[in-house]
C-alpha positions, 0 to 999 in steps of 0.5 A, spaced: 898 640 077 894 637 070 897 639 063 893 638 057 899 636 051 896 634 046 897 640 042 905 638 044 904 631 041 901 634 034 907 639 034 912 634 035 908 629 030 909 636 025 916 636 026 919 630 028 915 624 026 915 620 032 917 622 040 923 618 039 925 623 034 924 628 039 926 626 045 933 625 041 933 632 038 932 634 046 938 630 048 933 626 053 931 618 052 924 617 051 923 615 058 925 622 060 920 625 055 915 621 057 915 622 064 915 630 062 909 629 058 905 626 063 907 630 069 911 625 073 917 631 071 918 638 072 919 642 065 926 647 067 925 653 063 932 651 059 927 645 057 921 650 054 926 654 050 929 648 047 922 645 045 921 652 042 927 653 038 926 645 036 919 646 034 918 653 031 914 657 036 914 663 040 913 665 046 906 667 044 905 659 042 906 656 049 899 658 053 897 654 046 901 648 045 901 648 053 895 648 057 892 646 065 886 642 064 880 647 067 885 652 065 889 657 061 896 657 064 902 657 061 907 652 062 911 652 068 915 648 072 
């Protein structure tokens, strides 16, 4: 299942300045954050609350920050 996290990207851009930041913020490396984003790794529910605790969004934001390609979907894992 293909999602689009563009959005994300620009989200954490806003926040964090780089992904390297992030991903420290997350307690992640950089790999596991990138593994993440290009869907070679599965988000845990624990994972989606951390991003919108540390990327100041809600519930309401995740269909929006996170999107199937060709569909609406939140994100799952």
């Amino acid at each position: 299942m293909a999602f689009d996290y563009n959005k994300l990207r620009g989200r954490i851009g806003e926040i964090f300045n780089t992904q390297s930041n992030f991903a420290s913020a997350m307690g992640w490396s950089e790999r596991i954050l990138s593994l993440k984003m290009n869907g070679m790794c599965s988000w845990k529910q624990i994972d989606i609350c951390k991003v919108i605790q540390l990327l100041k969004l809600t519930i309401e934001d995740i269909p929006i920050v996170c999107t199937r390609v060709g569909h609406y979907s939140v994100l799952t894992g």
